[in-house]
DSSP file (Angstrom, degrees, kcal/mol; ACC not computed):
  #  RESIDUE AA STRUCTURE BP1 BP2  ACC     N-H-->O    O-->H-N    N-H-->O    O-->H-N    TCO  KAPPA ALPHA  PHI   PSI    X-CA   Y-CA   Z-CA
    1    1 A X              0   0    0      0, 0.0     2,-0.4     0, 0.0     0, 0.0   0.000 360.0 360.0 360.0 147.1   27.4   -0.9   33.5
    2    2 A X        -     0   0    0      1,-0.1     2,-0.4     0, 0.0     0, 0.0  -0.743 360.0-127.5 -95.9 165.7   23.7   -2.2   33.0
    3    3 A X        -     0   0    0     -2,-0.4    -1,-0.1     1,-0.1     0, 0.0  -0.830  30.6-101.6-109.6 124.9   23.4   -2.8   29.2
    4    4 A X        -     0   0    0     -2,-0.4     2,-0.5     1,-0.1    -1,-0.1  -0.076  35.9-118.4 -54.3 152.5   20.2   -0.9   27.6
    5    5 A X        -     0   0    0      2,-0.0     2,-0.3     0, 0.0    -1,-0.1  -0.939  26.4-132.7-104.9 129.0   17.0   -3.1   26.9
    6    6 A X        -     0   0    0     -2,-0.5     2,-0.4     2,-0.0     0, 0.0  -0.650  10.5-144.4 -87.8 154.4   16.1   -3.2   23.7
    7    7 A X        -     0   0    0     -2,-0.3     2,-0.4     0, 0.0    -2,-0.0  -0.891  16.0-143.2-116.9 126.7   12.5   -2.7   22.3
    8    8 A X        -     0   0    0     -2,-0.4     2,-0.3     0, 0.0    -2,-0.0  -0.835  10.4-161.9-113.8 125.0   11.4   -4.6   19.5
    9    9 A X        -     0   0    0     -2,-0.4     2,-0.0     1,-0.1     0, 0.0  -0.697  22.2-117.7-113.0 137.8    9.2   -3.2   17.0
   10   10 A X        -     0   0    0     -2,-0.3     2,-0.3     1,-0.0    -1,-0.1  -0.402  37.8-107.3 -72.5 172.7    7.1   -5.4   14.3
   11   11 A X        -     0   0    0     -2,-0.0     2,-0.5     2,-0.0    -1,-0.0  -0.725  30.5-118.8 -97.8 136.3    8.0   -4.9   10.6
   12   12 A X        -     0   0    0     -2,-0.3     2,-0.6    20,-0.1    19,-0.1  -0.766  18.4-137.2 -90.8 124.0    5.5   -2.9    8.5
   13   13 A X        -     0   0    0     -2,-0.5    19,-2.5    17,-0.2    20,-1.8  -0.855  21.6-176.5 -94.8 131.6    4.2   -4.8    5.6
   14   14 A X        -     0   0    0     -2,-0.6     2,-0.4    18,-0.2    20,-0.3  -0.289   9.0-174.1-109.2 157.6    4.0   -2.5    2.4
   15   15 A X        -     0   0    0     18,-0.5    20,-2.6    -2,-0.2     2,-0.4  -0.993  26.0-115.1-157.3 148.9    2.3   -4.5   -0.8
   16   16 A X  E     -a   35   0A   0     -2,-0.4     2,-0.4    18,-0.2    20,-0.2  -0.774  20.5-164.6 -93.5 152.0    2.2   -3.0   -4.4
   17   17 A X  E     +a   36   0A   0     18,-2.0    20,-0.5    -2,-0.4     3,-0.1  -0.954  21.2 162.4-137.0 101.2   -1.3   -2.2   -5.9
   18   18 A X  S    S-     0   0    0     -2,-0.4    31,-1.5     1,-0.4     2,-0.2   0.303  76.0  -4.1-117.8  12.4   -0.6   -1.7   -9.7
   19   19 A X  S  > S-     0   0    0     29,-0.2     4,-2.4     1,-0.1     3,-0.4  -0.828  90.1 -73.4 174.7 163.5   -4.6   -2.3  -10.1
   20   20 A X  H  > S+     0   0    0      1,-0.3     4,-1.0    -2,-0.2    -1,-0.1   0.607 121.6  47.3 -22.7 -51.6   -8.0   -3.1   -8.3
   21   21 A X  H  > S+     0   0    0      2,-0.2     4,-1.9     1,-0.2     5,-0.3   0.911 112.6  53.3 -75.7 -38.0   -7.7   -6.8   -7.6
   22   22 A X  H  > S+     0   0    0     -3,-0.4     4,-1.1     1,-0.2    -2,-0.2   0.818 107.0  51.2 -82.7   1.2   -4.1   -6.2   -6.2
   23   23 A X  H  X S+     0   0    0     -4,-2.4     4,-1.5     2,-0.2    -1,-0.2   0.882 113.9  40.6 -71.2 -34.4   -5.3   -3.6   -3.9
   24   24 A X  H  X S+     0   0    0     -4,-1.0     4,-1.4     2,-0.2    -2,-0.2   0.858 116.5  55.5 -81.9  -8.9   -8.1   -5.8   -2.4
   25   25 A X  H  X S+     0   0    0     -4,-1.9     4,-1.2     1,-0.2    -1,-0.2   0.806 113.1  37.8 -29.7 -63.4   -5.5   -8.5   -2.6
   26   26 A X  H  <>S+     0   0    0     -4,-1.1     5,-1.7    -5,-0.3     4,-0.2   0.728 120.5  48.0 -91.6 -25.2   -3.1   -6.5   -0.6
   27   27 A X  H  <5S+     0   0    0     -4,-1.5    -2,-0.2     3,-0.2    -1,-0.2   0.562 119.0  44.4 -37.6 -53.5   -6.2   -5.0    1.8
   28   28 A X  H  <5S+     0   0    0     -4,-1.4    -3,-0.2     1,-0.2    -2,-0.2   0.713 103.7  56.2 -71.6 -47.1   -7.3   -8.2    2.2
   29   29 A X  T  <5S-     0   0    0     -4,-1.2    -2,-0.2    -5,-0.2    -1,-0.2   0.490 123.4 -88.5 -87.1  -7.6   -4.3  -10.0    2.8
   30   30 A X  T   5 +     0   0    0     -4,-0.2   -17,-0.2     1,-0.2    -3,-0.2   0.576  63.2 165.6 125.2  23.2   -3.2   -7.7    6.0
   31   31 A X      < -     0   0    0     -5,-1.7   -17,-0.2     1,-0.2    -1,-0.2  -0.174  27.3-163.4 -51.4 148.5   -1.2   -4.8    4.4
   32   32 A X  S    S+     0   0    0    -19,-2.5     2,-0.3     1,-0.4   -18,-0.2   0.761  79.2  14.0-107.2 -34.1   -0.7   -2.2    6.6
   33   33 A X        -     0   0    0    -20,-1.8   -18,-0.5    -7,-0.1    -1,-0.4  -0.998  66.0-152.5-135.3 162.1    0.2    0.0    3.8
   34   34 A X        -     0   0    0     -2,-0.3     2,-0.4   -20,-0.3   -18,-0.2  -0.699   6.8-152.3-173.1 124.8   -0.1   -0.2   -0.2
   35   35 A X  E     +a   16   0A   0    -20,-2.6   -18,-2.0    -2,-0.3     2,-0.2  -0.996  25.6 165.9-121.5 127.2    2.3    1.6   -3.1
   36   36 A X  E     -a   17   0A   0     -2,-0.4     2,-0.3   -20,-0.2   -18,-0.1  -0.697  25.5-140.0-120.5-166.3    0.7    2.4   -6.5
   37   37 A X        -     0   0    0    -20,-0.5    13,-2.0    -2,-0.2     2,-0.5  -0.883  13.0-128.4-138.8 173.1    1.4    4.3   -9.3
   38   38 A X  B  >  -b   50   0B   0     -2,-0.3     4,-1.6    11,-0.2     2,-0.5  -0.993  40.1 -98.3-137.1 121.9   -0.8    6.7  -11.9
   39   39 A X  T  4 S+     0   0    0     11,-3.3    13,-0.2    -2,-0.5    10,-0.1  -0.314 107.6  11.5 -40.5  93.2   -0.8    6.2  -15.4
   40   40 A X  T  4 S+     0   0    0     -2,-0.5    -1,-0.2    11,-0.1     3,-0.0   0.438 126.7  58.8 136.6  41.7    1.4    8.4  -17.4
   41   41 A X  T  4 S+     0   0    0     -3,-0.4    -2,-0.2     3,-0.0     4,-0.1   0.458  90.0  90.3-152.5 -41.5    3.4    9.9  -13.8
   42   42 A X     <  -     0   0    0     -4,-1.6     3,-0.1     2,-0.1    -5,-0.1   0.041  66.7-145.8 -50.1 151.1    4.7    6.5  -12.4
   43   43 A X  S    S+     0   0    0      1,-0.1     2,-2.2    -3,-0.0     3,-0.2   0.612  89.1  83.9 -95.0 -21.5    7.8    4.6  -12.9
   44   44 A X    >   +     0   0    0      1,-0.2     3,-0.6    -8,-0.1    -2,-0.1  -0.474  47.6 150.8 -71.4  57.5    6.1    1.6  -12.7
   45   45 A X  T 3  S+     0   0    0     -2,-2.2    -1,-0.2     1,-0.2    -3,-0.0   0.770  70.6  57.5 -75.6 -17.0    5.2    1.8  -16.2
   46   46 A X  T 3  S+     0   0    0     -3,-0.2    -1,-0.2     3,-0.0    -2,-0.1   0.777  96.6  79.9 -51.7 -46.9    5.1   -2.2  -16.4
   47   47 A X  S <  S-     0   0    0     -3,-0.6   -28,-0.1   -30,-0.0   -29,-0.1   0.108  89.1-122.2 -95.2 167.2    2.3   -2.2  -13.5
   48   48 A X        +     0   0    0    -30,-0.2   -29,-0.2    -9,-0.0     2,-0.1   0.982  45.3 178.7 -57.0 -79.5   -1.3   -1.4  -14.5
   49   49 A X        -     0   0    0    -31,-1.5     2,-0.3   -11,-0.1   -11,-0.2  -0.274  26.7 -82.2 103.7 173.0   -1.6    1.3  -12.3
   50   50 A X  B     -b   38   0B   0    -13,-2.0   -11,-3.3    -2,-0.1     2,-0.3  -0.823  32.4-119.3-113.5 174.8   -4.9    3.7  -11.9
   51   51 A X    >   -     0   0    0     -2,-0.3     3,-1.9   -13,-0.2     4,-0.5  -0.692  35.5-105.9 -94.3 146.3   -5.9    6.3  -13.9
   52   52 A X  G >  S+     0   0    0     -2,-0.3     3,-0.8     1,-0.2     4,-0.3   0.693 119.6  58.8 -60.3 -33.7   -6.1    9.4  -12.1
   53   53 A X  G 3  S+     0   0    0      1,-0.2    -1,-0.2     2,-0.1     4,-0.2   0.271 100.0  66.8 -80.0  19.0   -9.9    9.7  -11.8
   54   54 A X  G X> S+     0   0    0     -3,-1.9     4,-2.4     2,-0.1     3,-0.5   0.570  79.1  87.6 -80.8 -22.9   -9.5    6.1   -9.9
   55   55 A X  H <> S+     0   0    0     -3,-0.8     4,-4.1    -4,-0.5     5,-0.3   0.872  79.0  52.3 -81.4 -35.5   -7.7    7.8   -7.0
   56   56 A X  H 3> S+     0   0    0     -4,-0.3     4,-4.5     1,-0.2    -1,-0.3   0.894 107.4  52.3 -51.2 -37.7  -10.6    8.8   -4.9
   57   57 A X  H <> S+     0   0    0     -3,-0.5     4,-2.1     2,-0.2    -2,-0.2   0.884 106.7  52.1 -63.2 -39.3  -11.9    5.5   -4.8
   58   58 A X  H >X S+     0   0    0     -4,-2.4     4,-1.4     2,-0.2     3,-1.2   0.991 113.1  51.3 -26.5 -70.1   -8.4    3.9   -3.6
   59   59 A X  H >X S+     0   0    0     -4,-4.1     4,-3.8     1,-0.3     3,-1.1   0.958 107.7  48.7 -36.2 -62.9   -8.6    6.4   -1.1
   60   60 A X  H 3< S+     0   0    0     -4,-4.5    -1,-0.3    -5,-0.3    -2,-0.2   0.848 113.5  44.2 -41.7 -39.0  -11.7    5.4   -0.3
   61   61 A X  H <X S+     0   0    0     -4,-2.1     4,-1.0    -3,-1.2    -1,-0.2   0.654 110.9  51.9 -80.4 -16.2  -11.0    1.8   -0.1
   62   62 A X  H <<>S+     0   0    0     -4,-1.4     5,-2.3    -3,-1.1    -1,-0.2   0.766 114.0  42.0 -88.6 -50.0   -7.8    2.1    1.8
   63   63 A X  T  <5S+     0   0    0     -4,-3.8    -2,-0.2     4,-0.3    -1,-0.2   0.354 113.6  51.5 -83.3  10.1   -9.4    4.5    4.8
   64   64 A X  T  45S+     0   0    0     -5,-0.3     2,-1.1    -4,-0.1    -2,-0.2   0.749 115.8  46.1-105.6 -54.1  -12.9    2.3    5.0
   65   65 A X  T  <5S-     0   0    0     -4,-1.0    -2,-0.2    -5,-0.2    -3,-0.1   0.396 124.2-115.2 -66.2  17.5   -9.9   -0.6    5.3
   66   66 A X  T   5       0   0    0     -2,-1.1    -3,-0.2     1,-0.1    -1,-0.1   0.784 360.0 360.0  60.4  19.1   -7.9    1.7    8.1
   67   67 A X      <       0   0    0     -5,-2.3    -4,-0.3    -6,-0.0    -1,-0.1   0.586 360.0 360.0-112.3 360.0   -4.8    2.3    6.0
């Protein structure tokens, strides 16, 4: 019996962004994707975090970067 060939997939790297410098940090540094949190909705109350009228600009900075 032939034995299946397996296909080997790379690993995603995910980075936290709990404020501006660690999103370009994480952007920079070759994330392919980025987790934050929004002040007073997160569980990552420790973390900076954005403010909620921050989040379009994330966006923004994360799609100009392809993520």
């Amino acid at each position: 019996m032939k034995k299946k060939r397996q296909t080997l997939t790379m690993p995603e790297l995910v980075a936290p962004a709990g404020d501006s410098a660690c999103l370009a940090a994480a952007v920079d540094g070759g994330a392919d994707a980025v987790y934050f949190g929004v002040k007073g909705m997160s569980m990552r109350h420790w973390a900076g975090n954005f403010h909620l009228n921050e989040l379009a600009r994330v966006m923004d900075v994360l799609k100009a970067a392809g993520k």
